[in-house]
Kinemage of the C-alpha trace (Angstrom):
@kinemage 1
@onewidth
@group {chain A} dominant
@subgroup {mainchain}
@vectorlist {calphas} color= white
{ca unk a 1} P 1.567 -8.325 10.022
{ca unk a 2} L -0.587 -10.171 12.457
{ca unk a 3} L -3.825 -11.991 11.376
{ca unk a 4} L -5.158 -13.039 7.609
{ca unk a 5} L -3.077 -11.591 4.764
{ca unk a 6} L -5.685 -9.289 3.381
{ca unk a 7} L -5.800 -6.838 0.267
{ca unk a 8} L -5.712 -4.330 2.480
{ca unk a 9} L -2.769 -5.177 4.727
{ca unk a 10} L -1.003 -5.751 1.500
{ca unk a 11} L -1.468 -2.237 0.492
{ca unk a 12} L -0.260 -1.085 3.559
{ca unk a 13} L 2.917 -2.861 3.520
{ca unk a 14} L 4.226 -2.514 0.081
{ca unk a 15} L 3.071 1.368 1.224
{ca unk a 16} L 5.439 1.392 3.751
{ca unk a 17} L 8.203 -0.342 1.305
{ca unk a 18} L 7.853 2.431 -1.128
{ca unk a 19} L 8.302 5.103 1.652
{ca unk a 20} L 11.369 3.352 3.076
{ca unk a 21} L 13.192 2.391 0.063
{ca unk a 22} L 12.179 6.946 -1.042
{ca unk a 23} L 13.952 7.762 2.519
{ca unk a 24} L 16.811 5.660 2.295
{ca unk a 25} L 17.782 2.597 0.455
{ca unk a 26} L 20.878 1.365 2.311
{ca unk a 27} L 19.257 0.492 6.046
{ca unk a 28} L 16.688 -2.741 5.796
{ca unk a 29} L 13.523 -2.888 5.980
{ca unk a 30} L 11.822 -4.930 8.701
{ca unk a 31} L 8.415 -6.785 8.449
{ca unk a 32} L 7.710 -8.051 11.746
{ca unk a 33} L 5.305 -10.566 11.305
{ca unk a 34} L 3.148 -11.882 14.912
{ca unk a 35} L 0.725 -14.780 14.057
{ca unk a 36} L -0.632 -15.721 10.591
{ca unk a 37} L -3.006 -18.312 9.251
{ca unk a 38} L -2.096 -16.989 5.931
{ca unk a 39} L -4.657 -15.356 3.356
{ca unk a 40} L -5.051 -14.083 0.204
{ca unk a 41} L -2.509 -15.801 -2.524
{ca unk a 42} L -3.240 -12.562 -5.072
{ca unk a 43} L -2.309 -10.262 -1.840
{ca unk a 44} L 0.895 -12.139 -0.648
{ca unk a 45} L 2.101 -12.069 -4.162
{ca unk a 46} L 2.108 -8.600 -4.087
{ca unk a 47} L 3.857 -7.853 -1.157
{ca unk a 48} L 6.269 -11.055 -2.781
{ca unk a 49} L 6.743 -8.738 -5.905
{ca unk a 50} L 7.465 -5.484 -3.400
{ca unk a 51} L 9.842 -6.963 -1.569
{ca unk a 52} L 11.621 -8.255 -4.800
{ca unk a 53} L 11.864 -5.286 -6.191
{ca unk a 54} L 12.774 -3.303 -3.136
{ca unk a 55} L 16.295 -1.520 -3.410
{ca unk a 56} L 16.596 -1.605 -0.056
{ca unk a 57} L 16.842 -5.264 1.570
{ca unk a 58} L 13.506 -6.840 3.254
{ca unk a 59} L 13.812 -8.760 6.072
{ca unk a 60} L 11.162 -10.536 7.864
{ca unk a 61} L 10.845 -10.733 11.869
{ca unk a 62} L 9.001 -13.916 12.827
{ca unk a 63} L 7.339 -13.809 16.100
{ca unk a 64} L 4.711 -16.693 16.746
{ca unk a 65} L 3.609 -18.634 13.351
{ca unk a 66} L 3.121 -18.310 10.088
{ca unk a 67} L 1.070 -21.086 7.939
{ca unk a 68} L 0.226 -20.718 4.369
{ca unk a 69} L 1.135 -17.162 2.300
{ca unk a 70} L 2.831 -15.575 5.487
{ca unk a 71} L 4.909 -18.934 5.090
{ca unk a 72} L 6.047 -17.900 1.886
{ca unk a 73} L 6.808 -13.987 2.592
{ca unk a 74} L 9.011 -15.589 5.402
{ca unk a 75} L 10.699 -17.958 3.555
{ca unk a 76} L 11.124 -15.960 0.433
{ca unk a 77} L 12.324 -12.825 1.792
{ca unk a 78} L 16.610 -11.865 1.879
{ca unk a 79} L 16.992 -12.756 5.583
{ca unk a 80} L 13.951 -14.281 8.343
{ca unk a 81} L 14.512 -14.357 11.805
């Protein structure tokens, strides 16, 4: 995730939950996140409610910054390094 949280980088992500958690729910799943201002509330709360419901864990990889809703998918997710 690098840049504004967007409808369509949500998509993508909780995409790429879905396939991870179908190929194998025991290894975690990483979102590396590089710089981001934050975004869309009704986006972040999505990928929020994917990585909630995610068998699998969901950890998020914290590279630069991350202000507003990127904030909270840091904060809020299993593990953040």
């Amino acid at each position: 995730l690098n840049g504004v949280v967007t409808a369509w980088k949500a998509n993508y992500i909780i995409d790429r939950i879905r396939y991870f958690n179908n190929k194998d729910k025991q290894h975690p799943i990483f979102i590396v996140i590089e710089n981001s201002p934050g975004g869309s509330v009704m986006a972040g709360q999505r990928i929020l409610q994917s990585m909630h419901h995610s068998e699998a864990p969901v950890y998020v990889v914290l590279k630069g910054f991350a202000a507003s809703m990127s904030a909270l998918i840091t904060t809020l997710a299993k593990k953040s390094y």
